[in-house]
C-alpha positions as CSV (number, residue, x, y, z in Angstrom):
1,X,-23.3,-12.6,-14.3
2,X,-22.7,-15.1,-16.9
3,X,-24.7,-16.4,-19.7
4,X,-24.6,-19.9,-20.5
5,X,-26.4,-19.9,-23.9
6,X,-24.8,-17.6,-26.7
7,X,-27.4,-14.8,-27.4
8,X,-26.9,-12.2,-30.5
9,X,-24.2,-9.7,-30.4
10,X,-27.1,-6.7,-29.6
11,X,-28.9,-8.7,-27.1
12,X,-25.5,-10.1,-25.3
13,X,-24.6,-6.2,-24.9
14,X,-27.5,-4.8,-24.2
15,X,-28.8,-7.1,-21.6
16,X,-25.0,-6.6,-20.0
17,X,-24.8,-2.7,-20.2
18,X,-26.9,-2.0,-17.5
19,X,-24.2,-3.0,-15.3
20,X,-22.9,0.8,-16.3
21,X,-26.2,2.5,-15.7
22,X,-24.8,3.3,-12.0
23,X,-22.5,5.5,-13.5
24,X,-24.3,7.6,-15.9
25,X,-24.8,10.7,-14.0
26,X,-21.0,10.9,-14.0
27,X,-20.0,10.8,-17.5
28,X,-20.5,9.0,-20.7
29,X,-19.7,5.5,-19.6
30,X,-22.4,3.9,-21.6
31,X,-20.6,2.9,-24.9
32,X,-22.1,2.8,-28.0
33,X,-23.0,-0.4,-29.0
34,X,-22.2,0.6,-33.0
35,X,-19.3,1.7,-32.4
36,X,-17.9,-1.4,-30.5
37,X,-19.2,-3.5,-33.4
38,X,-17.7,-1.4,-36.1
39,X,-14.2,-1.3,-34.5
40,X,-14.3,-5.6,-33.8
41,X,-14.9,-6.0,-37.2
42,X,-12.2,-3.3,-38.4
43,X,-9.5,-4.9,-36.3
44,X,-10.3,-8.2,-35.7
45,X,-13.3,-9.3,-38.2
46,X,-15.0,-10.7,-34.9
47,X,-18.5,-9.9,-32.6
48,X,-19.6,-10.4,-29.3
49,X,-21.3,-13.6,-29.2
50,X,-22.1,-13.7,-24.9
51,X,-21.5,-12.6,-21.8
52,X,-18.6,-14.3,-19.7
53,X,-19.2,-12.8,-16.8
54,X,-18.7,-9.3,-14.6
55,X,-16.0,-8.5,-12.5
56,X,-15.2,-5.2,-9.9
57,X,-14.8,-2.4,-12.7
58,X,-16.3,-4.2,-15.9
59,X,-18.1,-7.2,-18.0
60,X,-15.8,-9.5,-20.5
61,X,-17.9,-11.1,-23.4
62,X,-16.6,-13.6,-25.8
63,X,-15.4,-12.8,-29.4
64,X,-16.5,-14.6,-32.2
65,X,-12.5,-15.4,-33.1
66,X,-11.9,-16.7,-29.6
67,X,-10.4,-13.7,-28.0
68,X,-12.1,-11.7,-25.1
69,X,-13.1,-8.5,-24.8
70,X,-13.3,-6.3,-21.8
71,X,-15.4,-3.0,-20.9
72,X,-14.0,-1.5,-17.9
73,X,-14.2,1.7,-15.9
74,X,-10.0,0.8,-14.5
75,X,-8.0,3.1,-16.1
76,X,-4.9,1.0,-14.5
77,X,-5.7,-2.1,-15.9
78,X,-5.8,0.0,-19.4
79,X,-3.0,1.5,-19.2
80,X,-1.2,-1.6,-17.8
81,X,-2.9,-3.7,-20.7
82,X,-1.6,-1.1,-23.3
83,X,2.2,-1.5,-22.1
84,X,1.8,-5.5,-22.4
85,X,0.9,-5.2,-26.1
86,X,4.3,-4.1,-26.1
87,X,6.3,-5.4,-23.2
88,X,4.5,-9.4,-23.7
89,X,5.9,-12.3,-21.0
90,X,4.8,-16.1,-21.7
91,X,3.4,-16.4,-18.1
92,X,0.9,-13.0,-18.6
93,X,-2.0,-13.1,-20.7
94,X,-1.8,-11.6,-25.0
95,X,-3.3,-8.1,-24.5
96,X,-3.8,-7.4,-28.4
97,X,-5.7,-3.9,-28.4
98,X,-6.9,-1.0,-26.3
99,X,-8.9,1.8,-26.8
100,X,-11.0,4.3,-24.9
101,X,-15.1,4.6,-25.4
102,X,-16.4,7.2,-23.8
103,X,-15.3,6.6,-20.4
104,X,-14.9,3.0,-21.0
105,X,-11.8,1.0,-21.6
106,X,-12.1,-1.8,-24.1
107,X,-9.3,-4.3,-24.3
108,X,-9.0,-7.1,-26.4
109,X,-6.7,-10.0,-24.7
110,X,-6.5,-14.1,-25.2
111,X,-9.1,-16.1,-24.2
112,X,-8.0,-18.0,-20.9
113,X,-9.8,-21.3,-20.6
114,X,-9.0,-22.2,-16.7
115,X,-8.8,-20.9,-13.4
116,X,-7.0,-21.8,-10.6
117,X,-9.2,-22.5,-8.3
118,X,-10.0,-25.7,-10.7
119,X,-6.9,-27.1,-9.0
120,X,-6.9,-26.6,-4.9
121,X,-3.5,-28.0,-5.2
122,X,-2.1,-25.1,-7.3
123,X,-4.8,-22.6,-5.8
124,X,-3.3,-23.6,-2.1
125,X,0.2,-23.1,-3.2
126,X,-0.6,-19.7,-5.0
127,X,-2.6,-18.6,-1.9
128,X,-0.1,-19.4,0.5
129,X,2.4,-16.8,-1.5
130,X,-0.2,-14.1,-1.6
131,X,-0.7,-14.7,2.5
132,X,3.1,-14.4,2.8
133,X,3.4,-10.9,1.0
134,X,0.7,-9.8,2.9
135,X,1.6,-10.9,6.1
136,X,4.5,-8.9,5.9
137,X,2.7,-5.8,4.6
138,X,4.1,-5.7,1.1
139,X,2.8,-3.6,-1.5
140,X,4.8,-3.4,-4.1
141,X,6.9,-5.9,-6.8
142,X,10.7,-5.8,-5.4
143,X,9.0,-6.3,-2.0
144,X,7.4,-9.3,-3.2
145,X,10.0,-10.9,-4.9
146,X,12.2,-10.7,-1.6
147,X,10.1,-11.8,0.6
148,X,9.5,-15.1,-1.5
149,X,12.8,-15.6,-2.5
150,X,13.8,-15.6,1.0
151,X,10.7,-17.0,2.6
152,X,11.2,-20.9,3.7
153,X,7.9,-22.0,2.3
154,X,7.8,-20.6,-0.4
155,X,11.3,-21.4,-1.4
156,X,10.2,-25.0,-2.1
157,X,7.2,-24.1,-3.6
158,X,7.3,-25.3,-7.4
159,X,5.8,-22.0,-8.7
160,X,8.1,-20.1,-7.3
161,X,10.0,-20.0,-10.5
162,X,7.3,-18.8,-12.4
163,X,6.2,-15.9,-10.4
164,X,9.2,-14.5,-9.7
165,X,9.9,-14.5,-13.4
166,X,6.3,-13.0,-14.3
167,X,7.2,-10.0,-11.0
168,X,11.1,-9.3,-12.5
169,X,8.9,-8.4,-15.7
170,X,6.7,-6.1,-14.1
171,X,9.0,-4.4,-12.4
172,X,10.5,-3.2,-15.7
173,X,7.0,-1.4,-16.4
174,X,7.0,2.4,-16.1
175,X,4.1,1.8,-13.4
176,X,3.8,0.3,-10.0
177,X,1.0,-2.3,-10.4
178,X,-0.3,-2.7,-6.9
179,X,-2.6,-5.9,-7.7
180,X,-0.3,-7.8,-9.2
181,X,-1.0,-11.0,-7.5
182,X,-4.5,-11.7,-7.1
183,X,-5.4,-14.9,-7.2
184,X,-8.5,-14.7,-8.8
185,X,-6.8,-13.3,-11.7
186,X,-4.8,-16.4,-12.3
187,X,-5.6,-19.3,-14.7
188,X,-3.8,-21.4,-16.5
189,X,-2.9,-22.0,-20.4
190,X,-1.9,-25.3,-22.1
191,X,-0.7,-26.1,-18.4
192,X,0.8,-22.9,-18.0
193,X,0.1,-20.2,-15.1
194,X,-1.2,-17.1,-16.9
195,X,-1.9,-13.4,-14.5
196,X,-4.2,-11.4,-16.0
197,X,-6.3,-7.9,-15.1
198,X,-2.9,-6.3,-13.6
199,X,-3.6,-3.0,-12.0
């Protein structure tokens, strides 16, 4: 879902929040809309201003300062969001805040203006990484960084450099991220690659 004219901070929210209506009858994962507001302007002195779209486990909306907020039922990406405040790497996107709502995650993270799959070039060189790793049946970061250091495609591939840097950082993280190389959570940033929603 994506909205492609900026509606009020209420409306934006509450024309989104349906999305968590499937989950009701499980827990509280409806947040409250005040409470969202109140905490924006606390930290950031920002407010929704639309939808961007929805993904597997949430909605992101844009902030009024530029930033993005997401409202997610993934406790991973959370938790994995809440060690990148700390742990940042140039080639991941800024997480800046987390907190819980109810059963909902928000995080607040950088804005990221392009995708990869703007450029087929990059997108087929990023792609053909991904089909390596899982040709091979690898789950995990060490595994990953093996198999493309030692692959003879991917040796030559230009990126290379960049995502074995971005994997040597995640494998320092006190978690195993097991979607660590998506590709539709990819984009780029002043011509730089950027991973983002790492679970």
């Amino acid at each position: 879902m994506s909205y492609s004219v900026f509606l009020s901070p209420k409306l934006s929210i509450e024309l989104t929040l349906p999305y968590f209506k499937v989950f009701e009858d499980k827990g509280d994962y409806i947040p409250d809309f005040n409470k969202i507001k109140e905490k924006l302007l606390d930290y950031y002195d920002t407010i929704i201003i639309r939808a961007l779209g929805e993904g597997d486990s949430g909605i992101a909306y844009m902030l009024s300062n530029g930033d993005v907020l997401k409202l997610t039922t993934n406790s991973l990406e959370a938790r994995n969001a809440r060690w990148l405040i700390t742990n940042p790497h140039p080639n991941i996107a800024k997480y800046k805040r987390v907190w819980r709502e109810g059963d909902l995650f928000c995080i607040v993270m950088e804005f990221i203006p392009e995708f990869i799959s703007d450029y087929p070039e990059l997108q087929n060189q990023l792609t053909s990484m991904v089909d390596i790793i899982n040709k091979e049946n690898c789950f995990n970061i060490i595994c990953a960084i093996n198999i493309l250091k030692n692959d003879k495609i991917t040796k030559t591939n230009r990126y290379l450099p960049y995502v074995i840097k971005y994997l040597k950082h995640l494998s320092k993280a006190p978690f195993q991220p097991f979607d660590f190389l998506n590709i539709n959570n990819i984009g780029l940033k002043n011509g730089e690659l950027l991973f983002f929603d790492i679970t």
